[in-house]
N, C-alpha and C positions, 0 to 999 in steps of 0.2 A: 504494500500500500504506500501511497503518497499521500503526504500531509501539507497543508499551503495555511501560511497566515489570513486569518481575517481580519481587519481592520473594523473596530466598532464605534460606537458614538454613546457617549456615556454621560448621565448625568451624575454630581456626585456632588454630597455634601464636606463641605471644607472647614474644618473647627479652627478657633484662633492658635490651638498647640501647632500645626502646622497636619495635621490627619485629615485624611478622609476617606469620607465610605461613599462606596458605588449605593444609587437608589432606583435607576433607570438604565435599560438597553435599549437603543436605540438600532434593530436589523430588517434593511429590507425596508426603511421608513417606518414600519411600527414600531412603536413602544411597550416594553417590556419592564414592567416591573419586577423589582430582585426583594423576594420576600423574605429572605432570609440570610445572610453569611456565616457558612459554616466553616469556613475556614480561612488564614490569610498567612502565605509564609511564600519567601524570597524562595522561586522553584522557576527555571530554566526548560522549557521542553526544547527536547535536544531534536525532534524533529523540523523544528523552521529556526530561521535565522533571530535572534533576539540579544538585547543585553541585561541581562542583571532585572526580570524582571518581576513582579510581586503577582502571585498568584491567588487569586480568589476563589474559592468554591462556592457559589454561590444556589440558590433555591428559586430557578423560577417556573412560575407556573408549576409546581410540583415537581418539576425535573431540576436534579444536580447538574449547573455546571460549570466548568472552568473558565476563566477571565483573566486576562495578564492586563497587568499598567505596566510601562517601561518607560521610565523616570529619564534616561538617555535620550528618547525622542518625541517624550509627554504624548502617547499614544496607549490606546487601548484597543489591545484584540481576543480572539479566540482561536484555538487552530480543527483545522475542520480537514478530518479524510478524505481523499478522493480517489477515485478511476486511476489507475495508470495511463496516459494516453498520448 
């Protein structure tokens, strides 16, 4: 399998410590709310290209799933399998 960055759109709340937490996905122009964060730690998928970025496990709509910030190009994605082709 081949795996390819997605590139996402995120809304996120910013506290004065200098944190923040994702509250919206933005894929495909609809909006996705993240009902939950179950997890947050500094984790690298070695399948797409990335630096040093922060991993979220997130809850939406009932499904688990993974979300990176990467603080090196103040972007937010997903990586998503595909077809060999």
């Amino acid at each position: 399998m081949q795996y390819r960055r997605i590139q996402l759109e995120v809304e996120a709340v910013f506290h004065t410590d200098g944190s923040f937490v994702p509250k919206r996905i933005y894929f495909d122009d609809k909006p996705y709310e993240i009902d939950r964060i179950i997890r947050v730690r500094p984790y690298c998928p070695r399948v797409v290209g990335c630096v040093a970025p922060i991993q979220y496990t997130v809850l939406v709509e009932g499904a688990q799933k993974k979300i990176y910030y990467e603080a090196d190009s103040n972007t937010w994605f997903s990586v998503k399998e595909c077809d060999k082709t």
